[in-house]
Every structure is written in structure tokens, then in C-alpha cells.
PDB file as gemmi writes it, atoms N, CA and C in Angstrom:
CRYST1    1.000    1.000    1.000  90.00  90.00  90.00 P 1                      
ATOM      1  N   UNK A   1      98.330  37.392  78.539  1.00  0.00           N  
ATOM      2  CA  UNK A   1      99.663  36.815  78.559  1.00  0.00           C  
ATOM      3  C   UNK A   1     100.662  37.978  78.587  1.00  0.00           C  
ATOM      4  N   UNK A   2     101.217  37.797  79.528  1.00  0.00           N  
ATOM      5  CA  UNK A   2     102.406  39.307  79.449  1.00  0.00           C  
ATOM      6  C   UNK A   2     103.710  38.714  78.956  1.00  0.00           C  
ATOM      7  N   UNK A   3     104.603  39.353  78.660  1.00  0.00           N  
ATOM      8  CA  UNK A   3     105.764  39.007  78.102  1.00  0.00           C  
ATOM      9  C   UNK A   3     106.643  38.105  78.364  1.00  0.00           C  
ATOM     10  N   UNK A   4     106.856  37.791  80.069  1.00  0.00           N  
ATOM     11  CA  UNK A   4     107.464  36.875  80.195  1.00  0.00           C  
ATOM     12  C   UNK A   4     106.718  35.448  80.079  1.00  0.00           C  
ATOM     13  N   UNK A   5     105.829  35.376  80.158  1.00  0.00           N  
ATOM     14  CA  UNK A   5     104.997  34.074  79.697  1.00  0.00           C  
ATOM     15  C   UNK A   5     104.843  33.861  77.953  1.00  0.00           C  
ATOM     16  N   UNK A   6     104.677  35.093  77.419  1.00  0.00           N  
ATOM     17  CA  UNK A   6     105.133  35.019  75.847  1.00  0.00           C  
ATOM     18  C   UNK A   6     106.266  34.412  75.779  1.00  0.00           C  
ATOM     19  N   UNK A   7     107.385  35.063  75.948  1.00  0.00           N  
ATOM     20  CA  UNK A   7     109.118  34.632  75.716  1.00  0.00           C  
ATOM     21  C   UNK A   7     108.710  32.797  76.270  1.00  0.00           C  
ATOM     22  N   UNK A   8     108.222  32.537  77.456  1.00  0.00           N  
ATOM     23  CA  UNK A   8     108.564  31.276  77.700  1.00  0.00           C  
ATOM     24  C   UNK A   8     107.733  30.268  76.897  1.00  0.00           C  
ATOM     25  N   UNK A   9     106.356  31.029  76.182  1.00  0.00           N  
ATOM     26  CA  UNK A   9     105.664  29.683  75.257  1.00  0.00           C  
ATOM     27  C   UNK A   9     106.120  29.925  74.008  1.00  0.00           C  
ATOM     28  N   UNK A  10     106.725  30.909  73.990  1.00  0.00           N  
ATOM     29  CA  UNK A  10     107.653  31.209  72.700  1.00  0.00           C  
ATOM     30  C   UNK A  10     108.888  30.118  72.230  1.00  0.00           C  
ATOM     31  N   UNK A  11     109.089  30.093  73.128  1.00  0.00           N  
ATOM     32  CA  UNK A  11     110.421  29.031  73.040  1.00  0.00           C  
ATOM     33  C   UNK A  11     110.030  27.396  73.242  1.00  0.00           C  
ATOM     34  N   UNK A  12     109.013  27.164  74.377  1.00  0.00           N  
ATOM     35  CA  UNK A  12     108.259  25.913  73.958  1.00  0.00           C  
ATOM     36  C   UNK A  12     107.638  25.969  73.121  1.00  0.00           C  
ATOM     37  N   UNK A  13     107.310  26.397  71.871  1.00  0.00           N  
ATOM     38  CA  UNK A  13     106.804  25.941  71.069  1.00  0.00           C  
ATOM     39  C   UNK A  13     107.680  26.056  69.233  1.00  0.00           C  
ATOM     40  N   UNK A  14     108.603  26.963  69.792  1.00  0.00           N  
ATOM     41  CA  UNK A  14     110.194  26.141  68.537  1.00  0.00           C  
ATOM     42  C   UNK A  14     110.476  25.295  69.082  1.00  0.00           C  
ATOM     43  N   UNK A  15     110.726  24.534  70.389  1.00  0.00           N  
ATOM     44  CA  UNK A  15     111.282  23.274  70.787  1.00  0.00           C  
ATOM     45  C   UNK A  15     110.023  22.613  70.385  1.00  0.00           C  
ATOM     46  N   UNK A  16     108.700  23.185  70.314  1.00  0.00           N  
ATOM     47  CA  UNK A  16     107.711  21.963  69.599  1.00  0.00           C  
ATOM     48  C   UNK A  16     108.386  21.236  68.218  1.00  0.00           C  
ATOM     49  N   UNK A  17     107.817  22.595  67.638  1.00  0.00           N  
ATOM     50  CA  UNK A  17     108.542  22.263  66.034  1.00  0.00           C  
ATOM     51  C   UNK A  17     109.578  22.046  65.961  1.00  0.00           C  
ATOM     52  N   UNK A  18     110.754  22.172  66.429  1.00  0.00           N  
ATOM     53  CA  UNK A  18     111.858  21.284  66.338  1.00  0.00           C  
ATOM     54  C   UNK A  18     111.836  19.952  66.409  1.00  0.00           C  
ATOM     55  N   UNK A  19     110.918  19.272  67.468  1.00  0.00           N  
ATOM     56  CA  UNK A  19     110.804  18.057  68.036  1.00  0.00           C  
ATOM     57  C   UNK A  19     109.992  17.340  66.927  1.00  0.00           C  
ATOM     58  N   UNK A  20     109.135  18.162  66.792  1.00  0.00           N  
ATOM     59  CA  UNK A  20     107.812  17.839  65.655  1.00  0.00           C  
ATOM     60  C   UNK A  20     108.311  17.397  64.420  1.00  0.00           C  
ATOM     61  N   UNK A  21     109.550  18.056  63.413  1.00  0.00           N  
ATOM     62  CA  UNK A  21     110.332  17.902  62.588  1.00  0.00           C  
ATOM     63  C   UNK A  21     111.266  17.061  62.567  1.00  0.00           C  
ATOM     64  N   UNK A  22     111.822  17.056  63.719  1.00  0.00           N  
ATOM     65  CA  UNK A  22     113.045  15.985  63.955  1.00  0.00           C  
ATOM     66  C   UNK A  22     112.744  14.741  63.617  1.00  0.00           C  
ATOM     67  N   UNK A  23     111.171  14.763  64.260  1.00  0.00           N  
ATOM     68  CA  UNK A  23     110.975  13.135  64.439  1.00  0.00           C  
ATOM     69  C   UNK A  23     109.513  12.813  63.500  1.00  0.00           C  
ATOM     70  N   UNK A  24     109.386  13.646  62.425  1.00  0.00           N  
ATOM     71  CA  UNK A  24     108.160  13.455  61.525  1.00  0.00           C  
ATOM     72  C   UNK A  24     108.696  12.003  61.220  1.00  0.00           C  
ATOM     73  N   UNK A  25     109.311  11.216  60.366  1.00  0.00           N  
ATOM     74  CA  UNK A  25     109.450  10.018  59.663  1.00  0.00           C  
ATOM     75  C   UNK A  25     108.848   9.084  60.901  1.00  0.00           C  
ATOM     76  N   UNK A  26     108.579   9.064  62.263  1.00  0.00           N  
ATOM     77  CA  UNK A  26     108.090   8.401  63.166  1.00  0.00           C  
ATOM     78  C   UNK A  26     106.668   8.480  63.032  1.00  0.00           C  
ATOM     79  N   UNK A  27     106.189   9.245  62.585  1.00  0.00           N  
ATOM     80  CA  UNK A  27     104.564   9.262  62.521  1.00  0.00           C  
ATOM     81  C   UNK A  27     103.877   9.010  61.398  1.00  0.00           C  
ATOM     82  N   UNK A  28     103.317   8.110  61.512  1.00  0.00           N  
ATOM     83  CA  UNK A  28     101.736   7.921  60.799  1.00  0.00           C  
ATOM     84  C   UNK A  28     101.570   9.144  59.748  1.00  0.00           C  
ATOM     85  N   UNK A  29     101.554   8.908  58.759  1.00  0.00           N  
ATOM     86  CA  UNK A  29     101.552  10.133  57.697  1.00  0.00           C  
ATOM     87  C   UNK A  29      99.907  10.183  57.882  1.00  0.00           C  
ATOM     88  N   UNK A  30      99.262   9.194  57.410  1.00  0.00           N  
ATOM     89  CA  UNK A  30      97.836  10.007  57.485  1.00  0.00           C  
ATOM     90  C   UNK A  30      97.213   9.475  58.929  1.00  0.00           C  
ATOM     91  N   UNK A  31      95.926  10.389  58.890  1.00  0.00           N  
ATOM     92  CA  UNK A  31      95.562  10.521  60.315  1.00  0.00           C  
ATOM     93  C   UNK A  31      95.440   9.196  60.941  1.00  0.00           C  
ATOM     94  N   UNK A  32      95.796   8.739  62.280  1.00  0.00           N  
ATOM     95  CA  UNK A  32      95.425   7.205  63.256  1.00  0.00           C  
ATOM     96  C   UNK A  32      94.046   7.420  63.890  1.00  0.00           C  
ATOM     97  N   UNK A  33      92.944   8.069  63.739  1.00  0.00           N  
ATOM     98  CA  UNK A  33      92.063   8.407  64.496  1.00  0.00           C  
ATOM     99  C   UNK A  33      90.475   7.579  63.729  1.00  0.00           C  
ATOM    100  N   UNK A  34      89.606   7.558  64.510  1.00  0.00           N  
ATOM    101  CA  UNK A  34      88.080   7.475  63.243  1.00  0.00           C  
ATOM    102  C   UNK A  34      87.605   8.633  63.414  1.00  0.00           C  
ATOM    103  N   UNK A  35      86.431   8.706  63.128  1.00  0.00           N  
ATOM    104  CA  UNK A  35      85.831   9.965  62.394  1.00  0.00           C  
ATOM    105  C   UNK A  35      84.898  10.412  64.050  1.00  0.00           C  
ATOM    106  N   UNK A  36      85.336  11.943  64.386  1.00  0.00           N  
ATOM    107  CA  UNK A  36      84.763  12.257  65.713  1.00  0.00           C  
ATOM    108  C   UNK A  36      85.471  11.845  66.694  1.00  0.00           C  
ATOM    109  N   UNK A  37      86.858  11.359  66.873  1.00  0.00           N  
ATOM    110  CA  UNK A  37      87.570  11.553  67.688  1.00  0.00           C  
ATOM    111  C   UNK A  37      88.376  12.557  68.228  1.00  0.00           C  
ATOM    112  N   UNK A  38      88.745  13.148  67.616  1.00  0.00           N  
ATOM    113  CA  UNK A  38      89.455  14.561  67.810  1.00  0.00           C  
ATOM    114  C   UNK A  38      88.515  15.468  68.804  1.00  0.00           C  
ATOM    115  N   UNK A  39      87.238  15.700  67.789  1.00  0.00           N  
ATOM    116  CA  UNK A  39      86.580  16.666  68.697  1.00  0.00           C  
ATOM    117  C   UNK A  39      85.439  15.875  69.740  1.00  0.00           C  
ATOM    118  N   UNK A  40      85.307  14.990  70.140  1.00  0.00           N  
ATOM    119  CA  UNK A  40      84.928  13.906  70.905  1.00  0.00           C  
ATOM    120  C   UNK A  40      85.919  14.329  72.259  1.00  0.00           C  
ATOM    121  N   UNK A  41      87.138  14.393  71.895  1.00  0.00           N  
ATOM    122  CA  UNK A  41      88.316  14.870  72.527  1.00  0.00           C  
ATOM    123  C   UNK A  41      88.509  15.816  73.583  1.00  0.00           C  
ATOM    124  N   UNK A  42      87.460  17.131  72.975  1.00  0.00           N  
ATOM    125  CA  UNK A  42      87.806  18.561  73.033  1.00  0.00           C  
ATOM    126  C   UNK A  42      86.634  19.183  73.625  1.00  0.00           C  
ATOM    127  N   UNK A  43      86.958  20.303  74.553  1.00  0.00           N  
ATOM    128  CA  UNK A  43      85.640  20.454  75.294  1.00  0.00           C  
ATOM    129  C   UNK A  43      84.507  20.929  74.724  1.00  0.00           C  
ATOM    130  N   UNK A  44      83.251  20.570  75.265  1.00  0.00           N  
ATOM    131  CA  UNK A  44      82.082  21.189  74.361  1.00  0.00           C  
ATOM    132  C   UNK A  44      81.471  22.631  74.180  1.00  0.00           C  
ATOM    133  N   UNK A  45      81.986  22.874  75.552  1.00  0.00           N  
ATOM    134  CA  UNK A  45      81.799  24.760  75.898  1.00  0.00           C  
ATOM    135  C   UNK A  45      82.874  25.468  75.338  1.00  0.00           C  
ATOM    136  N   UNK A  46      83.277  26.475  74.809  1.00  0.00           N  
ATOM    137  CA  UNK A  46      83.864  27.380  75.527  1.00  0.00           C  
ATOM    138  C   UNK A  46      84.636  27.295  76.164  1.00  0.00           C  
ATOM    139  N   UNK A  47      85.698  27.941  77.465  1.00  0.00           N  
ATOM    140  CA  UNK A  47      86.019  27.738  78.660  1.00  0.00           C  
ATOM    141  C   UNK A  47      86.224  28.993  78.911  1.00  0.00           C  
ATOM    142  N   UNK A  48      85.250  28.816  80.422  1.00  0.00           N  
ATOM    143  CA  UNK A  48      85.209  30.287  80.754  1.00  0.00           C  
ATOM    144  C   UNK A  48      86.988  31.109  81.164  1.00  0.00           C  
ATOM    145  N   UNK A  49      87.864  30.530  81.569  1.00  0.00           N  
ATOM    146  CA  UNK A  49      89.240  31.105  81.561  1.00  0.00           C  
ATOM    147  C   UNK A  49      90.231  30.558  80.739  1.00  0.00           C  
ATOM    148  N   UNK A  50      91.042  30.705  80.044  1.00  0.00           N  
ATOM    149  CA  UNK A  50      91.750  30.611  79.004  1.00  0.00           C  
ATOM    150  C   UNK A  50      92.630  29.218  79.889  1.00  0.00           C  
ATOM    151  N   UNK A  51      92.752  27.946  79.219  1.00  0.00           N  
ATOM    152  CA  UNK A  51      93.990  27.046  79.486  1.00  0.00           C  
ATOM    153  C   UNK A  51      95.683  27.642  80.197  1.00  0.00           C  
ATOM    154  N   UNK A  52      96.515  27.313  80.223  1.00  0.00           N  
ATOM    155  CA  UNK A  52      97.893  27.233  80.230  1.00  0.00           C  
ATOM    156  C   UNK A  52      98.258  26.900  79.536  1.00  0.00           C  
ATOM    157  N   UNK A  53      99.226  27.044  78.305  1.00  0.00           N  
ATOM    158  CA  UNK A  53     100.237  26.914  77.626  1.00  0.00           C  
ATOM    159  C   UNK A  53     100.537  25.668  77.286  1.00  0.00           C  
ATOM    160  N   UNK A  54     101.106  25.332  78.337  1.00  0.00           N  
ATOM    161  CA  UNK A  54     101.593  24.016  78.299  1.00  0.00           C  
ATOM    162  C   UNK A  54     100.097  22.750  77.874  1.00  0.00           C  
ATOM    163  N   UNK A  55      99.235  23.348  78.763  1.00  0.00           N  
ATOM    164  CA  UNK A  55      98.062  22.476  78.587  1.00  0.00           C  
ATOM    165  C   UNK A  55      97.794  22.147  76.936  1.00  0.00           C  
ATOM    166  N   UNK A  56      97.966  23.368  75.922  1.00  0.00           N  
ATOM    167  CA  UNK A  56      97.509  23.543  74.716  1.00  0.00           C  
ATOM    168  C   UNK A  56      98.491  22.699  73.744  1.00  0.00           C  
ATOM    169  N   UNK A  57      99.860  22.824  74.469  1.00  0.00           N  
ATOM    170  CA  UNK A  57     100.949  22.197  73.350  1.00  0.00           C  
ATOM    171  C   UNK A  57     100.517  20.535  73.601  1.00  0.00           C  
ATOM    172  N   UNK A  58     100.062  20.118  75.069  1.00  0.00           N  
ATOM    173  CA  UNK A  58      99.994  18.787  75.399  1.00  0.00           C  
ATOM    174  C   UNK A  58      98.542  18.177  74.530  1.00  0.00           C  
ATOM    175  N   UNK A  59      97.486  19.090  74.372  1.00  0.00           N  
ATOM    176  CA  UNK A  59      97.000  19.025  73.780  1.00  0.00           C  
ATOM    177  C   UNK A  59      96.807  18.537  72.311  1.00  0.00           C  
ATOM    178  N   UNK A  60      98.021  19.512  71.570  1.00  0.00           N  
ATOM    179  CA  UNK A  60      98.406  19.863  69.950  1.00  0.00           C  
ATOM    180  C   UNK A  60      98.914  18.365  69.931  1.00  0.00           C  
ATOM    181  N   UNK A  61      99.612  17.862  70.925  1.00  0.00           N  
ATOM    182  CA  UNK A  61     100.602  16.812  70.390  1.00  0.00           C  
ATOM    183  C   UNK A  61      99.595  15.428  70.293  1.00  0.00           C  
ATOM    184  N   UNK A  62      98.959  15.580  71.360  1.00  0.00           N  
ATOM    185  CA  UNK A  62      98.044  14.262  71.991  1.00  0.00           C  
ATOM    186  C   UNK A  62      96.475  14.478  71.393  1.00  0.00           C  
ATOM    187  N   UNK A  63      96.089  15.104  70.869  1.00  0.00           N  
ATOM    188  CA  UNK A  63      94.754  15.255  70.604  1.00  0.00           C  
ATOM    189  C   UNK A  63      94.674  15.722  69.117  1.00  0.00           C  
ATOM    190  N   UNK A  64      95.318  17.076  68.278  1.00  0.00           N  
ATOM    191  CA  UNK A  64      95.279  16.994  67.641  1.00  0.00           C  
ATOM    192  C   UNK A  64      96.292  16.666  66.137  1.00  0.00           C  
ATOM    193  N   UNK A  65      97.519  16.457  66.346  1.00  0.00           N  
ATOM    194  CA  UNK A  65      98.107  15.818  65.679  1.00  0.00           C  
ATOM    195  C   UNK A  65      98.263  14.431  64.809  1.00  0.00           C  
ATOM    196  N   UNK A  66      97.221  13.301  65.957  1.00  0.00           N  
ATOM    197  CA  UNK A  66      97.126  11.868  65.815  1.00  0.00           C  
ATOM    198  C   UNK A  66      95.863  12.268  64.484  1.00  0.00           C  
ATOM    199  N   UNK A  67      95.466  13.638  64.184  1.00  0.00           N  
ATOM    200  CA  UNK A  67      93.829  13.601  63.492  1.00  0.00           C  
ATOM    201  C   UNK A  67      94.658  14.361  62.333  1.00  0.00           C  
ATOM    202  N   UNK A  68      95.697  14.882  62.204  1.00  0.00           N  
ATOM    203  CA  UNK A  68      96.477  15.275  61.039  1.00  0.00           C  
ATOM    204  C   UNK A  68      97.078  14.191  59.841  1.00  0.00           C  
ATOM    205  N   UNK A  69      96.626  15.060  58.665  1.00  0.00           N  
ATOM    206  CA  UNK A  69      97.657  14.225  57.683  1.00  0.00           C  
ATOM    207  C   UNK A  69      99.240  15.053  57.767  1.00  0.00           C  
ATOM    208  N   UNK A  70     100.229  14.048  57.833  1.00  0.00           N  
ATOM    209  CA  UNK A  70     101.736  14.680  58.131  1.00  0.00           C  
ATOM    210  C   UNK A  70     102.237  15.273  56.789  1.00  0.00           C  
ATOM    211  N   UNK A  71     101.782  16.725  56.227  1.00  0.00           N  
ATOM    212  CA  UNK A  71     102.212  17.332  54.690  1.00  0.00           C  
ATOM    213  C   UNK A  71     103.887  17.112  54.985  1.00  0.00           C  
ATOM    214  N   UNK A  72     104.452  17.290  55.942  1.00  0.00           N  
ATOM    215  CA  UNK A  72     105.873  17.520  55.666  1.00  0.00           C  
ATOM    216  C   UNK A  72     106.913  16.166  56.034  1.00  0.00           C  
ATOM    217  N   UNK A  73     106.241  15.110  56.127  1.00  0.00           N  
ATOM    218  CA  UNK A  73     106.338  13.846  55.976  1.00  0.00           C  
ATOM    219  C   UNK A  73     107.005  13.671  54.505  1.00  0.00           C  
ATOM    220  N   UNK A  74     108.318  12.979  54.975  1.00  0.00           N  
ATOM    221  CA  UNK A  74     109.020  12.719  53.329  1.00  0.00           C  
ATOM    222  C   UNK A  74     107.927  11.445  52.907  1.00  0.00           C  
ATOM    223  N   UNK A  75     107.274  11.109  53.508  1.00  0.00           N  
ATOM    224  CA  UNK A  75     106.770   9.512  53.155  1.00  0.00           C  
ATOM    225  C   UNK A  75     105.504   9.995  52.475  1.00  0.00           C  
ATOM    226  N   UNK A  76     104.960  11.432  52.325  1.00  0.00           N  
ATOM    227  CA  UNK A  76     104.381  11.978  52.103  1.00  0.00           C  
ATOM    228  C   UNK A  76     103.901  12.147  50.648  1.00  0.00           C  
ATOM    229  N   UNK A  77     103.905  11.431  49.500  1.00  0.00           N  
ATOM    230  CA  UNK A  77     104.696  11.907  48.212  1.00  0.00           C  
ATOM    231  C   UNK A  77     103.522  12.771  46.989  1.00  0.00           C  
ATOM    232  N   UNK A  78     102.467  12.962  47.969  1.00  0.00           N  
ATOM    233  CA  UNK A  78     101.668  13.982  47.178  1.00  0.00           C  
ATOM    234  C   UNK A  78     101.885  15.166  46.452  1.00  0.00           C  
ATOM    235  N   UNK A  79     103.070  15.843  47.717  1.00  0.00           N  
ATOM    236  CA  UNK A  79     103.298  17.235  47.231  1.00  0.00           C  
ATOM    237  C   UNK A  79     103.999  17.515  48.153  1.00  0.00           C  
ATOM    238  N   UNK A  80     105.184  18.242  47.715  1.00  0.00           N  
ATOM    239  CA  UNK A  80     106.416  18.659  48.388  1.00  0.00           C  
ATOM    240  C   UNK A  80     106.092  19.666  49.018  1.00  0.00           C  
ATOM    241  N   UNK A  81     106.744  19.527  50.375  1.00  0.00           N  
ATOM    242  CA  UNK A  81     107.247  20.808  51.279  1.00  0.00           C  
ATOM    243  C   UNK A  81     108.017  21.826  50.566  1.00  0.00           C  
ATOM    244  N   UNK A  82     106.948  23.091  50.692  1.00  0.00           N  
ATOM    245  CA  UNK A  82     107.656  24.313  49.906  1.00  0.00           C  
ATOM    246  C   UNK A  82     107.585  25.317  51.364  1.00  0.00           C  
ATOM    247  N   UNK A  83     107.411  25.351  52.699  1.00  0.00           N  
ATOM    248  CA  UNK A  83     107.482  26.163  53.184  1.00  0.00           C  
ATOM    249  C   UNK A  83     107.994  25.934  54.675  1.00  0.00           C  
ATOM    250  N   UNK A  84     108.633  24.720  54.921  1.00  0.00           N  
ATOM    251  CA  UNK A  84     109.103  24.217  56.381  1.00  0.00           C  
ATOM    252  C   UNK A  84     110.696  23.967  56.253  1.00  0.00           C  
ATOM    253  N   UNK A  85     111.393  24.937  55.779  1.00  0.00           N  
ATOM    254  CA  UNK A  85     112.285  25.289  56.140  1.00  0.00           C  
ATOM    255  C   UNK A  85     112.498  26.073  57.686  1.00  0.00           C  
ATOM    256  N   UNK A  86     114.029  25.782  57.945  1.00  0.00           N  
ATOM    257  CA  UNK A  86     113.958  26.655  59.771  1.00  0.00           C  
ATOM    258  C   UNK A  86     113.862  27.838  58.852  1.00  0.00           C  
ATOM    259  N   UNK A  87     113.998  28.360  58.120  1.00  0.00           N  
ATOM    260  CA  UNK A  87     114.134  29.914  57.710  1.00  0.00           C  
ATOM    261  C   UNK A  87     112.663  30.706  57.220  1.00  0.00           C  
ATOM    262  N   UNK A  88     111.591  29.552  56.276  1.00  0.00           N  
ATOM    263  CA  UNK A  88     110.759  30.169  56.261  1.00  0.00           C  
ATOM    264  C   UNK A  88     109.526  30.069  57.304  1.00  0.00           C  
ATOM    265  N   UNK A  89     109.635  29.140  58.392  1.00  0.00           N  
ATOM    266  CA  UNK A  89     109.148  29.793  59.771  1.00  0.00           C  
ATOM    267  C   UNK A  89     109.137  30.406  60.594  1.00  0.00           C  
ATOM    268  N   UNK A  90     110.927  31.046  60.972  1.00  0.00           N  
ATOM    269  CA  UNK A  90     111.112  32.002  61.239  1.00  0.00           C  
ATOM    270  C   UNK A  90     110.307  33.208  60.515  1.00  0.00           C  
ATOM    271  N   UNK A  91     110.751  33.064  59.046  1.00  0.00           N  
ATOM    272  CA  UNK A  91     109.851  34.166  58.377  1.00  0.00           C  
ATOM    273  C   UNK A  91     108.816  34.420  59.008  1.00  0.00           C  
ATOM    274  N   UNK A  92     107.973  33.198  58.969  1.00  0.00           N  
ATOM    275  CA  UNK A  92     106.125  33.721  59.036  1.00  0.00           C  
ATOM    276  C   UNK A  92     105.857  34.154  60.750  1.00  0.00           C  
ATOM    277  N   UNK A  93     107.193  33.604  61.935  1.00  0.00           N  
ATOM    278  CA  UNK A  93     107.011  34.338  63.016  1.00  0.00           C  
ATOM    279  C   UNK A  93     107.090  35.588  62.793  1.00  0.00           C  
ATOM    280  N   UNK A  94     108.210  35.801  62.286  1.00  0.00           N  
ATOM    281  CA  UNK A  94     108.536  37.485  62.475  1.00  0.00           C  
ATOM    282  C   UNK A  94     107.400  38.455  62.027  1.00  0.00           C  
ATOM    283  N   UNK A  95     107.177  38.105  60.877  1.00  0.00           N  
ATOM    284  CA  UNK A  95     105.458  38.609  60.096  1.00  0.00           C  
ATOM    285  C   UNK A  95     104.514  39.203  60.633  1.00  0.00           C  
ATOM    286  N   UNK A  96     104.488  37.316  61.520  1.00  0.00           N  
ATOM    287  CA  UNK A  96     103.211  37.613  62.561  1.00  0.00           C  
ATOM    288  C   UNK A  96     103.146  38.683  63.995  1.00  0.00           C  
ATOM    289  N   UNK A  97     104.674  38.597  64.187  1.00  0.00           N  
ATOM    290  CA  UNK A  97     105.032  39.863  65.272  1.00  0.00           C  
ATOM    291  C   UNK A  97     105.038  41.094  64.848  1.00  0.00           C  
ATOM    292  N   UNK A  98     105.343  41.210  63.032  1.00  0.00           N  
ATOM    293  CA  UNK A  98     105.452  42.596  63.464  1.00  0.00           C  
ATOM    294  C   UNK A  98     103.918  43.304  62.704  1.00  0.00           C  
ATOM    295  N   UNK A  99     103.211  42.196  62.810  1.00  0.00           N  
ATOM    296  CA  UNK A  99     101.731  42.353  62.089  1.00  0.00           C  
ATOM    297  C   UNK A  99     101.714  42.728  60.453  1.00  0.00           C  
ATOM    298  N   UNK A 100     102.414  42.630  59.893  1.00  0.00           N  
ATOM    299  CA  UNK A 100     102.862  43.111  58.172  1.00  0.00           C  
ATOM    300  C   UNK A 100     101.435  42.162  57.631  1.00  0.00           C  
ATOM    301  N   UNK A 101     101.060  42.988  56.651  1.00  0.00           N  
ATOM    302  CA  UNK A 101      99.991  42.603  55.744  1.00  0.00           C  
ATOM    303  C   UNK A 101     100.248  42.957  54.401  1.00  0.00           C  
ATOM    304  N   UNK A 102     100.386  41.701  53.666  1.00  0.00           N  
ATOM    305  CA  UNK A 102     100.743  42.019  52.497  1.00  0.00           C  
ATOM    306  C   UNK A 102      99.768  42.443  51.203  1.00  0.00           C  
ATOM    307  N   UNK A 103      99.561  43.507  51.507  1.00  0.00           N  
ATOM    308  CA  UNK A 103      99.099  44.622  50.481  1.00  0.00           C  
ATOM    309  C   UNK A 103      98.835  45.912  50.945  1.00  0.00           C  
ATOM    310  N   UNK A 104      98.319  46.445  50.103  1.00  0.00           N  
ATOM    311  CA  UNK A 104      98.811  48.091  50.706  1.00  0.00           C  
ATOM    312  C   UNK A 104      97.244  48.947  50.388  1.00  0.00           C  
ATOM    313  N   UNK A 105      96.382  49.817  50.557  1.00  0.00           N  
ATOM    314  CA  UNK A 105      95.288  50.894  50.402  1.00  0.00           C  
ATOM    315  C   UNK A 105      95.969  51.838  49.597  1.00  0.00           C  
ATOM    316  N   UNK A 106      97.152  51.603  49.331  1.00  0.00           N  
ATOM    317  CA  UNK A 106      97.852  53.171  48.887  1.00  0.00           C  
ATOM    318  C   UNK A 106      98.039  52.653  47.135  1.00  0.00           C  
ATOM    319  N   UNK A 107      97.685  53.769  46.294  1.00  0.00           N  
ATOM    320  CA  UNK A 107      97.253  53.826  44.810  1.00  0.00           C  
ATOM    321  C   UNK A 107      98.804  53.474  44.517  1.00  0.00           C  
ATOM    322  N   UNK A 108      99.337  52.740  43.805  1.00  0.00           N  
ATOM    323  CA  UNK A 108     100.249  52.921  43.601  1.00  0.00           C  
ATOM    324  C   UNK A 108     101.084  53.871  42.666  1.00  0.00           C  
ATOM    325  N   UNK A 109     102.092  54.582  42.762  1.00  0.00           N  
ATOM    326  CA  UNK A 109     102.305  55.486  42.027  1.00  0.00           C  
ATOM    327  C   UNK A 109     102.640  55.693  40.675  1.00  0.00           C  
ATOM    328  N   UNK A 110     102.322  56.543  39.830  1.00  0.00           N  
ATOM    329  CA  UNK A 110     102.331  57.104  38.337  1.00  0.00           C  
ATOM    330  C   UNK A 110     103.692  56.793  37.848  1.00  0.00           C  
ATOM    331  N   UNK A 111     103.836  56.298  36.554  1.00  0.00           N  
ATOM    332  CA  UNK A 111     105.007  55.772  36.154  1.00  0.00           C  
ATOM    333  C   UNK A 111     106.082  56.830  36.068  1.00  0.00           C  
ATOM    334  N   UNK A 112     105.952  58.169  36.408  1.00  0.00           N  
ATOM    335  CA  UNK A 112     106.836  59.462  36.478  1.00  0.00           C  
ATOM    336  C   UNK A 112     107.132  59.379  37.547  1.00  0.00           C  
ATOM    337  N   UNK A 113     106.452  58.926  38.490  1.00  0.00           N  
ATOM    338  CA  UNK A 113     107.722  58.882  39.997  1.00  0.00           C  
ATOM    339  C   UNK A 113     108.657  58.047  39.912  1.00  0.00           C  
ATOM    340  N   UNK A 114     108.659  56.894  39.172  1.00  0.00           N  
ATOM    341  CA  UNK A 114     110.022  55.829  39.000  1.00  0.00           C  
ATOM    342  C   UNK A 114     111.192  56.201  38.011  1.00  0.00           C  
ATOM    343  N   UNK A 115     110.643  57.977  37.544  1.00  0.00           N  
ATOM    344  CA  UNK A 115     111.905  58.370  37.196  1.00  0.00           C  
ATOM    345  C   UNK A 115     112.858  59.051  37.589  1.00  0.00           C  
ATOM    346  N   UNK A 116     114.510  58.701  37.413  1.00  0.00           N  
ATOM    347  CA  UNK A 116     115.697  59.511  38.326  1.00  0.00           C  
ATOM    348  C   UNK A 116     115.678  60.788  38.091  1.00  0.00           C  
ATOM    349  N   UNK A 117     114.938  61.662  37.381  1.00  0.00           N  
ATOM    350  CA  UNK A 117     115.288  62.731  36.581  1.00  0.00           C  
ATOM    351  C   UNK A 117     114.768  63.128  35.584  1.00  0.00           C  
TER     352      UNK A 117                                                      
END                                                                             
């Protein structure tokens, strides 16, 4: 995938989640499917060349979503949304772009370096 095909499934897929969010109270909180439909669904190989984009979101929406329970569903009342804010998805994009891993190999330092002087 080179960049300009990044930038463009980049942006179809915040207009996913936008769409996805907008209109959660429309969906079926727990899954509409029986058991082995989803992957009944889904191919059995492999595929020897990678899909299109678009193919995968048409996919996400139509194949595997109907097999989801909706967590961020207000109708939902198990347990609150603590992380689908627009701000903390942005977060976890940016993260994921700039590859950050949260922890470190490095010893952390001796309580004399945290002094001014």
C-alpha cells in the first residue's frame, strides 16, 4: 500500500467510525447471527493477493459487525465506554503511526539524577 492509497483508506475508515458511531443506537446490541456464520462467511484459504480496501470495510460492516456485541452501544448497560471518545481514537491512531510502545529496556534512573543540584 503506498501512501496515497494509505491517505485514501485512511479517511474511509474515520468516515467508517464516524458512521459506525453516529448510528450505533440503530443496531442490535448483541450479535444477529447463529453460531458459524461469520466465518461460514469468510474465505477458507488464505488469499493468494491481498483484497482492496474498500472490499475489507464492506466486509467489516456486512460480515463482521452483524457477529459483534455493540460495547459502545448506550443500550449497552454492562459497562461503560471508557475509550471511544473522537479524542481517544485519534490517540490510539497516532500511537499506532508513530509505533510508540509503552515501556522502555532502559533501567530506570537512580534517585540522584532527579536531583536539581
Amino acid at each position: 500500500m503506498d501512501f496515497d492509497e494509505f491517505r485514501e483508506f485512511g479517511h474511509a475508515s474515520i468516515e467508517f467510525i464516524i458512521n459506525y458511531l453516529s448510528n450505533i443506537r440503530d443496531r442490535d446490541v448483541l450479535p444477529s447471527v447463529v453460531p458459524h456464520e461469520v466465518i461460514n462467511q469468510l474465505p477458507r484459504q488464505i488469499p493468494e493477493q491481498p483484497e482492496h480496501w474498500r472490499h475489507i470495510l464492506h466486509d467489516l460492516e456486512h460480515i463482521i459487525l452483524p457477529g459483534l456485541t455493540h460495547w459502545q452501544s448506550p443500550y449497552f448497560n454492562a459497562f461503560f465506554p471508557s475509550s471511544t471518545s473522537a479524542g481517544s481514537i485519534i490517540g490510539e491512531l497516532l500511537i499506532a503511526g508513530i509505533g510508540v510502545l509503552g515501556f522502555s529496556w532502559v533501567s530506570p534512573p537512580n534517585k540522584e539524577s532527579y536531583r536539581q543540584g
